[in-house]
C-alpha positions as CSV (number, residue, x, y, z in Angstrom):
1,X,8.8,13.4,-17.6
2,X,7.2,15.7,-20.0
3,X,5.4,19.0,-19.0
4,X,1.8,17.7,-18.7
5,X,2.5,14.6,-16.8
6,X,4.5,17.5,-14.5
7,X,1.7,19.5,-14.1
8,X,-1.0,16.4,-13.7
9,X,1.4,15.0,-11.2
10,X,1.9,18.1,-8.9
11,X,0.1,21.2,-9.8
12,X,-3.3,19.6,-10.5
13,X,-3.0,17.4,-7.7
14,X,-2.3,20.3,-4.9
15,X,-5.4,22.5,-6.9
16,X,-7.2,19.4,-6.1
17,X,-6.2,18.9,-2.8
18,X,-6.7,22.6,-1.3
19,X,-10.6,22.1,-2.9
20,X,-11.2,18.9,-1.1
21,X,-9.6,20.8,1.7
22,X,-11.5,23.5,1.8
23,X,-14.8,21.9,1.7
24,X,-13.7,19.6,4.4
25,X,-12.7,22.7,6.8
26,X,-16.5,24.0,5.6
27,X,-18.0,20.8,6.5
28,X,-16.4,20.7,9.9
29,X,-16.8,23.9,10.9
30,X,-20.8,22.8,10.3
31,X,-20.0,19.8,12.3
32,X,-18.8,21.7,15.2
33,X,-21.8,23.8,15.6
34,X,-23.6,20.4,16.9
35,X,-23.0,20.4,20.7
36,X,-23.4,16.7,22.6
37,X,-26.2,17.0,24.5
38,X,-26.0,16.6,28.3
39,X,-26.4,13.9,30.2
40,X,-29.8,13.3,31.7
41,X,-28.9,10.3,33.9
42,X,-26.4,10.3,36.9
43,X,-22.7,7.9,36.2
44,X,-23.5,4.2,35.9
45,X,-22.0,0.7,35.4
46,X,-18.5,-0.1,36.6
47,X,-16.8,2.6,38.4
48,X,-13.5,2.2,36.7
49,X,-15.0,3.8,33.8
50,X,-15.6,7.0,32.4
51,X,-16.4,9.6,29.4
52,X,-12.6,10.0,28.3
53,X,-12.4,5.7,28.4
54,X,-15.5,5.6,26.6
55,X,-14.6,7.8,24.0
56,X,-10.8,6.3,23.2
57,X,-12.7,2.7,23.2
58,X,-15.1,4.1,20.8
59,X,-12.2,5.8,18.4
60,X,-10.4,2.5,18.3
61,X,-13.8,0.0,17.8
62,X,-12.5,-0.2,14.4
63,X,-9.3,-2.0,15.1
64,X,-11.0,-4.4,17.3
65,X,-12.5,-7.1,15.5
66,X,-13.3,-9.6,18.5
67,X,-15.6,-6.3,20.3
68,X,-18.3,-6.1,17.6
69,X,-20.7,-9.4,17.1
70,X,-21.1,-8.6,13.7
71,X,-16.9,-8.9,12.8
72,X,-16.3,-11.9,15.4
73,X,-18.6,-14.2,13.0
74,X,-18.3,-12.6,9.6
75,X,-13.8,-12.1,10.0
76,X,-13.7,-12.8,6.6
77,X,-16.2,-9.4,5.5
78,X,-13.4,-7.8,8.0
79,X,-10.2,-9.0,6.2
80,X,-11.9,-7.6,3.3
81,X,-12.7,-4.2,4.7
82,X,-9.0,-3.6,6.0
83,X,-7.1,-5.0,2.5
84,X,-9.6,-2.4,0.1
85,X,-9.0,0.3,3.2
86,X,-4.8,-0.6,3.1
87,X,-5.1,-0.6,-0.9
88,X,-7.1,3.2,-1.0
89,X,-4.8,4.8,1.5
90,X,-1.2,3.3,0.0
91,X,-2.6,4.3,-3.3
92,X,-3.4,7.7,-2.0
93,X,-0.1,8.0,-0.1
94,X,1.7,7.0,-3.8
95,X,0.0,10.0,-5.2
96,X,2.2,12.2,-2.5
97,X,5.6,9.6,-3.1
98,X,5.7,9.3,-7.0
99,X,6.1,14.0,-7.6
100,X,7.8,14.4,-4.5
101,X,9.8,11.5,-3.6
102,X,10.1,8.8,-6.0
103,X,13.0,7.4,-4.2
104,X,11.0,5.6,-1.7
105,X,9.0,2.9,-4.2
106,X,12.2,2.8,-6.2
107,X,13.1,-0.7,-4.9
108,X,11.2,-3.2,-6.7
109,X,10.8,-4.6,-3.7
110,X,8.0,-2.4,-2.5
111,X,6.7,-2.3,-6.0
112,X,5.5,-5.7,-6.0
113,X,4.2,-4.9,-2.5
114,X,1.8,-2.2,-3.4
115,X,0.9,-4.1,-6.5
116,X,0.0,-7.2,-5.2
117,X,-1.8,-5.0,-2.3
118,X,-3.5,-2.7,-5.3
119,X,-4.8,-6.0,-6.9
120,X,-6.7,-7.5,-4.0
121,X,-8.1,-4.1,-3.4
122,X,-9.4,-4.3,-6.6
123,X,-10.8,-7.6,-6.5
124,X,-12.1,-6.6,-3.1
125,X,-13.9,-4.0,-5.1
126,X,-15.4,-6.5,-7.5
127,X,-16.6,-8.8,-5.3
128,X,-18.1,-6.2,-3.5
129,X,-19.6,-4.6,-6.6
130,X,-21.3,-8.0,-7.2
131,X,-22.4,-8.5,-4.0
132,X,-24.4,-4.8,-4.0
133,X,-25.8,-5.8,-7.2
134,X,-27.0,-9.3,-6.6
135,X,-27.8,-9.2,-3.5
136,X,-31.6,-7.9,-3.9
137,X,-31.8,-6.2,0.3
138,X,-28.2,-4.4,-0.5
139,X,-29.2,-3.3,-4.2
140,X,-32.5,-2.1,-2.5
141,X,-30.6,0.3,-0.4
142,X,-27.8,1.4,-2.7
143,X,-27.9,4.6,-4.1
144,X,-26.1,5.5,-7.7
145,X,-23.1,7.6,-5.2
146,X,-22.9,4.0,-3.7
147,X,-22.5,2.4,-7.0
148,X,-20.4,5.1,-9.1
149,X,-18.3,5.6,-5.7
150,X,-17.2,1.7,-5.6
151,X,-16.2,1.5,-9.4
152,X,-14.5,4.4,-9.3
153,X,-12.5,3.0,-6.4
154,X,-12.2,0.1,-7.9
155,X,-11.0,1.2,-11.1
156,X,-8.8,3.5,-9.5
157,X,-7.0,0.8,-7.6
158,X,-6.7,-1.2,-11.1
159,X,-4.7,1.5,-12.7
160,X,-2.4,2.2,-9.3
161,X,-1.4,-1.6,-10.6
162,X,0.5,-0.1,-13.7
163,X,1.1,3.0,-12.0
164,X,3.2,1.6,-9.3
165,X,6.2,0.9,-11.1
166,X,6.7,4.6,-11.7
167,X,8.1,4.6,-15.1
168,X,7.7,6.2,-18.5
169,X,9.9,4.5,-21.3
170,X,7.0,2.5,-22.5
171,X,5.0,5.6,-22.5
172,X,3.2,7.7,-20.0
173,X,-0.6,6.7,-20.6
174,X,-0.9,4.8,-16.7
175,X,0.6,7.8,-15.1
176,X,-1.3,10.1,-16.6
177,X,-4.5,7.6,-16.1
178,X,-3.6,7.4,-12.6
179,X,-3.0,11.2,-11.5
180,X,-6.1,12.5,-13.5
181,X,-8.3,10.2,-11.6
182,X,-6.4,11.1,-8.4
183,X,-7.8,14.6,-8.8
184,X,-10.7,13.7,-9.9
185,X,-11.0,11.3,-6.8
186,X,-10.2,14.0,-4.7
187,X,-12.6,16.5,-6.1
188,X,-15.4,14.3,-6.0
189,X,-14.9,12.6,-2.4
190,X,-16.5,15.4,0.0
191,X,-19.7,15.2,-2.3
192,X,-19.8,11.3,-2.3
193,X,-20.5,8.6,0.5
194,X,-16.5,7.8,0.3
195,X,-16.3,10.9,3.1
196,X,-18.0,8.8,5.6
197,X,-14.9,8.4,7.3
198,X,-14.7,12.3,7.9
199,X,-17.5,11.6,10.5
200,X,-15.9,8.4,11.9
201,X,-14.1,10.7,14.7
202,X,-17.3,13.0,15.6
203,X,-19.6,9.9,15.8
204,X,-17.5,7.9,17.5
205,X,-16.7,10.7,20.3
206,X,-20.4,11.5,20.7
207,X,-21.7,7.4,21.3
208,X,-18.7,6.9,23.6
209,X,-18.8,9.6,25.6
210,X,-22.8,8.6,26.5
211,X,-21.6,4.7,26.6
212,X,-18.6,5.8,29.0
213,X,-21.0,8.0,31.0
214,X,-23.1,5.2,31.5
215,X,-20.8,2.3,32.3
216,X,-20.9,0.4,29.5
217,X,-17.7,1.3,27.2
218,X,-15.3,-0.2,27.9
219,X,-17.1,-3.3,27.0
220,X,-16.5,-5.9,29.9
221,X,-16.4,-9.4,28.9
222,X,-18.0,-11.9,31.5
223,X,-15.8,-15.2,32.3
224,X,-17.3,-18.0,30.3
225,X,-19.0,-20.9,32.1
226,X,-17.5,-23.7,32.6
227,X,-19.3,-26.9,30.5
228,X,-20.3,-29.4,33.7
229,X,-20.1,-33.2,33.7
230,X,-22.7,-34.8,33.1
């Protein structure tokens, strides 16, 4: 490993990281200064619920397909959303494995796992990509943050393909690739859309601690009728 691929590899990446981190702490300490506002209504709804149910239901919506109408008919737009999620954090994970310890993606074993999972989040990317720009109501509503944010994704994903294998006897031009848009990636996220998920946890708490107050979270499903004979 020569002496820039070093530094691209560890020192870059932890200059990086403590920037991202520090505007995240900054942006959460503005976060916290937003109290929930009280309740104005008295406990509702089922009395086996509460606030604290409401909130943990809320928190783990995301990993419930069947309680949102939106994922029960569209599963396939939901397959699709946890394979590009899977590919962004594995490849930000391998960012962490590859300086500090390599030994883990050694066998090619996994190799070929986080490829294959780096190349359908990449196609995920493309299709999705297309389906902003041709799409005439999504392409309305994108913004150029939404546009540069999913090919840089994207692209991103494509070059954790050749990064993967972790080796430099046919050079060290994807490793390089790969780290410099690492930083980059993690310089650029707390400015770009990509940090929506740093609200996920706030949002989440505040609509299912009013849905718990009020009896509806945890959502109830009601028996379904029997068909009668005709």
């Amino acid at each position: 490993m020569s002496e820039t691929l070093r530094f691209v590899s560890d020192d870059l990446q932890l200059m990086a990281l403590t920037f991202m981190g520090i505007v995240y702490i900054l942006r959460i300490r503005w976060l916290l200064r937003f109290k929930p506002g009280r309740e104005r209504q008295a406990p509702t709804g089922a009395p086996d619920t509460s606030s604290f149910k409401g909130i943990i239901y809320s928190w783990g919506n995301i990993a419930m397909p069947w309680a949102m109408e939106s994922t029960r008919q569209m599963l396939f737009f939901y397959v699709q959303f946890v394979l590009f999620h899977l590919a962004v954090a594995a490849s930000i994970a391998m960012s962490f494995i590859i300086p500090y310890a390599p030994g883990l993606i050694k066998p090619m074993v996994i190799v070929w796992g986080l490829q294959g999972l780096f190349a359908a989040g990449c196609l995920i990317g493309c299709y999705r990509l297309y389906r902003r720009l041709s799409n005439p109501y999504i392409r309305q509503i994108s913004t150029p943050d939404d546009i540069f944010s999913l090919v840089l994704l994207t692209v991103w994903l494509f070059v954790s393909i050749w990064a993967a294998p972790n080796r430099t006897d046919h050079g060290e031009g994807a490793l390089m690739t790969y780290f410099i848009m690492t930083a980059f990636f993690l310089v650029y996220v707390p400015f770009s859309k990509i940090s929506h998920y740093l609200y996920y946890p706030f949002t989440r708490y505040y609509f299912g601690k009013s849905m718990g107050h009020r009896g509806v979270y945890p959502i109830k499903r009601a028996p379904q009728p029997k068909p009668t004979k005709v």
